[in-house]
C-alpha positions in Angstrom: -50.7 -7.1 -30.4 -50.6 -3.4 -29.7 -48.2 -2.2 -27.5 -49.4 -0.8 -24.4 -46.3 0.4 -22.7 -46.9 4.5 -21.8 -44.7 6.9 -24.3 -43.7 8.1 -21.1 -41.7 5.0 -19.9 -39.9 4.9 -23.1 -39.1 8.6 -22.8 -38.0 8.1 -19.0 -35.7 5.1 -20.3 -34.3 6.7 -23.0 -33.5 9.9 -20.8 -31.6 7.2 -18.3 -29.5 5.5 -20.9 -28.4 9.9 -21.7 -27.6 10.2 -18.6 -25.5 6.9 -18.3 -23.9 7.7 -21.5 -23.0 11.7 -20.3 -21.2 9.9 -17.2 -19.2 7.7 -18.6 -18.3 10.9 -21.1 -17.3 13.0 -18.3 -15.5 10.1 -16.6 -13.7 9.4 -19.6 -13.2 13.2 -19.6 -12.0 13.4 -16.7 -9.5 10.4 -16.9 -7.9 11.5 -20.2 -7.3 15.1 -18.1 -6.5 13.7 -15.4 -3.5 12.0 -17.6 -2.6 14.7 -19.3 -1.4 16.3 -16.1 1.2 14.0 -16.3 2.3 13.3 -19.7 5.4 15.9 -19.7 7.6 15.5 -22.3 10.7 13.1 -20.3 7.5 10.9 -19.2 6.0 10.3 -22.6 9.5 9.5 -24.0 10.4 7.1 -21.2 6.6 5.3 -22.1 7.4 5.2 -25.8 10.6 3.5 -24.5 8.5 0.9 -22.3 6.4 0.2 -25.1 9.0 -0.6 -27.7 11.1 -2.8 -25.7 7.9 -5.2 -25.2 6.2 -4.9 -28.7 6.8 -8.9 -29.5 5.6 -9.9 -26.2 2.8 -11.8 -26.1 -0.2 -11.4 -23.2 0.3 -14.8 -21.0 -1.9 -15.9 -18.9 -4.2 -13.6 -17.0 -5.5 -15.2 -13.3 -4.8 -13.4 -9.9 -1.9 -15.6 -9.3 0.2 -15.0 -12.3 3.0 -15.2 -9.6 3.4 -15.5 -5.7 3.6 -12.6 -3.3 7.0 -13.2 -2.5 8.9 -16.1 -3.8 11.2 -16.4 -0.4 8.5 -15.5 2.2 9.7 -19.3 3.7 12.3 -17.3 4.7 10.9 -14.3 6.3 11.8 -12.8 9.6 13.0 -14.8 12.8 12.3 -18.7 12.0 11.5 -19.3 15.2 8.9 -17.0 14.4 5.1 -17.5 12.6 4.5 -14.4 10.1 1.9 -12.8 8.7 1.5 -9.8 6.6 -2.0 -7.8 6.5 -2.4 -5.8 3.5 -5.0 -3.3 2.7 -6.1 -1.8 -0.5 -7.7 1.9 -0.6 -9.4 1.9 -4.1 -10.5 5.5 -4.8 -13.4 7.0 -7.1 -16.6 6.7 -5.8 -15.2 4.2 -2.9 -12.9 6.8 -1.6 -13.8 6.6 2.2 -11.5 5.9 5.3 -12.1 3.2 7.9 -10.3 5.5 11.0 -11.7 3.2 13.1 -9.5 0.2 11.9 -6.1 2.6 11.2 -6.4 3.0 15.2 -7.1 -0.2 16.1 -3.6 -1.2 13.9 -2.4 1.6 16.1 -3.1 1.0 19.5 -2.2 -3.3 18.7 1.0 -2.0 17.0 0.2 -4.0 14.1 2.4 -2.9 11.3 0.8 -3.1 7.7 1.4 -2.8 3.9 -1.2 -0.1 2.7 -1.7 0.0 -1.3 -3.3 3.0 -2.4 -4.6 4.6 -5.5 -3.8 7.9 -6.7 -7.5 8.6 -6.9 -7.7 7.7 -3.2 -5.0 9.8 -2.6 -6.5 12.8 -4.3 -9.5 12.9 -2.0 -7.5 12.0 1.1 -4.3 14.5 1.3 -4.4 14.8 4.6 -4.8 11.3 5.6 -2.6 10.3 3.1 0.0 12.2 4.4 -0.5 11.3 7.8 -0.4 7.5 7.0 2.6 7.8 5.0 4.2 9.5 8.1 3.7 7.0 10.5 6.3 4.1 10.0 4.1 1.7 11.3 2.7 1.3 8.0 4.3 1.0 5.0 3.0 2.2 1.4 2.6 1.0 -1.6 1.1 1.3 -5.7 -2.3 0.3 -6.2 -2.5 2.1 -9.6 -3.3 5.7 -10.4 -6.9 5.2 -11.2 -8.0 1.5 -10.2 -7.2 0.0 -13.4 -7.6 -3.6 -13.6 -4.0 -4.2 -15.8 -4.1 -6.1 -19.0 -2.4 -5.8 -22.1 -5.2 -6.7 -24.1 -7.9 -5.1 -21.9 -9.4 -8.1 -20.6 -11.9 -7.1 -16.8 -13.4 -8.8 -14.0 -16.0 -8.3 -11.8 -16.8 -5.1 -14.0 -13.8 -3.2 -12.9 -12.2 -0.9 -16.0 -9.3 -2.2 -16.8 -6.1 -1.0 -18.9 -6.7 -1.6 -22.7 -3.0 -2.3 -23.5 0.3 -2.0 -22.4 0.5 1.5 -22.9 -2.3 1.8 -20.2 -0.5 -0.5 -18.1 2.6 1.9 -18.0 0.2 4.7 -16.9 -1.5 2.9 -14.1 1.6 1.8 -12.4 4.1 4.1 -13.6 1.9 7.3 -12.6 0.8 5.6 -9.5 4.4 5.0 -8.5 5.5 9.1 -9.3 2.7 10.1 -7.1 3.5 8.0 -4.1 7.1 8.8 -5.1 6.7 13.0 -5.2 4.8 13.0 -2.2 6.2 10.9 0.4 10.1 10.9 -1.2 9.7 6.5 -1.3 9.1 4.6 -4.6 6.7 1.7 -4.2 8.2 -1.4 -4.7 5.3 -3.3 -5.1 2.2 -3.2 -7.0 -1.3 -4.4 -6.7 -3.8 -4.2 -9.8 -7.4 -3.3 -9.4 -9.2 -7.3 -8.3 -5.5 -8.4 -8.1 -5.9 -9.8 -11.5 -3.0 -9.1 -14.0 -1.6 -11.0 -17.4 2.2 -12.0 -17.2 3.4 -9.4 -19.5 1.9 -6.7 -17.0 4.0 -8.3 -15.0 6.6 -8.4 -17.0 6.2 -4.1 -17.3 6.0 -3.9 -13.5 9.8 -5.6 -12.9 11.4 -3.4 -15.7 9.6 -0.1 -13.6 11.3 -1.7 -10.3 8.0 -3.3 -8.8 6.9 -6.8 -8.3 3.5 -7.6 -8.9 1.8 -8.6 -5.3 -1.7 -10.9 -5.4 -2.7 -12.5 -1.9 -2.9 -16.1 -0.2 -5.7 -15.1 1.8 -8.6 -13.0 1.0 -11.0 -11.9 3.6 -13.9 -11.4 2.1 -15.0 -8.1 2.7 -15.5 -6.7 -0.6 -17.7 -10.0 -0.9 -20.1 -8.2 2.0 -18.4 -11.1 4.4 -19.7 -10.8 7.8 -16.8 -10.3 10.5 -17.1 -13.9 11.4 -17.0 -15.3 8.2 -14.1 -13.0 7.3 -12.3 -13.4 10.8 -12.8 -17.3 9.9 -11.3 -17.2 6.4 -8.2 -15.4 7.9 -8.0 -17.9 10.7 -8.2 -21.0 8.4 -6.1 -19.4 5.9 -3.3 -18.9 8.6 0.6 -20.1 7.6 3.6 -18.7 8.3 4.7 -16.4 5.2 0.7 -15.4 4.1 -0.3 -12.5 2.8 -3.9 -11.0 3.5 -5.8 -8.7 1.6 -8.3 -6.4 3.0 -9.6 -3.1 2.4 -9.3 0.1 4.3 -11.6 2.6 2.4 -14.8 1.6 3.3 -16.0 2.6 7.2 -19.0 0.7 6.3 -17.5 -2.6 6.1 -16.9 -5.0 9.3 -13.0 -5.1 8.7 -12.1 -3.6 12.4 -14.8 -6.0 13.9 -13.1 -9.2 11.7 -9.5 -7.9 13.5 -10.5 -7.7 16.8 -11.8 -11.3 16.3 -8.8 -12.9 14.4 -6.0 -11.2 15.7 -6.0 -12.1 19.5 -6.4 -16.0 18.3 -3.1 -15.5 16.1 -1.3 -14.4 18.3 -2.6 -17.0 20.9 -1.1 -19.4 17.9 2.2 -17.8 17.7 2.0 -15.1 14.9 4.1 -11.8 14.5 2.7 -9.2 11.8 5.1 -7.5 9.6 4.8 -5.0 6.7 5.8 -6.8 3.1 9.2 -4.8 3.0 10.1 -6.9 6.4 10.3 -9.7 4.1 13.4 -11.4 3.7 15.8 -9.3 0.8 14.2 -10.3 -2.7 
């Protein structure tokens, strides 16, 4: 049979798939400079270092719960007291917005909050950035210098990038942790990858940098698209003394304040205190 597609379409699709190909070029570009920036001499050195001290190690098993949030959280704060802890990721890149709206609504509850941020995020953000790392209410932490889901052996999810091996994973949360560090004069001491997925040996990495690896008990749902009730419900049913939310504070678009001013009057109607992840008891 002849083919009757038009010339035209086949020229328009293979101008597309350029394009496509030209962007990921320029973001790989831009990544590899991006590093660069960072690679002094003591750093590169203290990787190699990394990397040789876990060169027989194998991968483990990858999952989003490779380990708890906090092993003692049974333990946290006043036991007379319910806790909770709300944690919000700011991913970066092209999702590099800010939901003021929710930040003031934490303010004017005096909510505190764990807020895990990217270094991308922080690049286009200075000013908020520094704001938030001001105010003690909130308290910040490593989300990775570029949104890098981290795996040893490069496995993804969800079509998120992710590390391609354990070299990769040093940058994300090594470089991640300097930035936070050189700008705010506080290490992280905890990490979140990219999905919150991660392979034991990542975690491994992320203990000999002086971080522990921190996933979620409940998730909200709003990078799902949740609505505000269905997320306001998920926190509500996922409620327990010790719990750790995730959430996202980078997209205005998304129905996180509207899910808080539904849950949070009902947990504290139930007995619950909110406290940032360092308020957990000593590790």
């Amino acid at each position: 049979m002849r083919n009757t597609v038009p010339r035209s379409l086949f020229a328009a699709a293979a101008a597309l798939c350029l394009i496509a190909q030209c962007a990921a070029a320029r973001q790989r570009g831009d990544e590899r400079n991006t590093l660069k920036s960072y690679y002094t001499a003591e750093y590169l050195a203290f990787k190699k270092r990394i990397i040789g001290e876990f060169a027989q190690a194998g991968a483990g098993r990858f999952s989003e719960f490779v380990k708890r949030a906090k092993k003692n959280r049974n333990k946290a704060g006043d036991k007379e007291q319910k806790v909770l802890a709300l944690t919000f990721d700011a991913c970066g890149g092209r999702h590099s917005g800010y939901n003021k709206k929710l930040i003031d609504y934490l303010r004017r509850e005096r909510i505190p909050a764990t807020l895990f941020v990217t270094g991308l995020w922080i690049e286009k953000n200075r000013e908020t950035f520094a704001e938030l790392a001001k105010d003690p209410l909130f308290e910040i932490e490593n989300h990775g210098l570029l949104h890098r889901l981290c795996s040893t052996e490069g496995k993804t999810k969800y079509g998120v990038r992710a590390t391609r091996d354990i070299g990769d994973v040093v940058d994300e949360m090594e470089l991640g942790a300097r930035k936070i560090d050189e700008l705010t004069g506080r290490r992280p001491v905890f990490f979140r990858s990219a999905t919150a997925y991660t392979d034991e040996l990542s975690l491994r990495v992320a203990e000999r940098l002086g971080m522990e690896v921190v996933s979620y008990d409940i998730l909200s749902g709003d990078a799902m698209r949740a609505s505000a009730k269905k997320m306001s419900r998920n926190i509500l049913d996922g409620a327990r003394h010790g719990a750790v939310v995730i959430m996202h504070f980078n997209h205005p678009g998304w129905p996180g304040l509207e899910a808080l001013e539904l849950s949070v009057p009902e947990l504290k109607r139930r007995g619950y205190h909110f406290i940032k992840l360092e308020d957990f008891s000593v590790r």
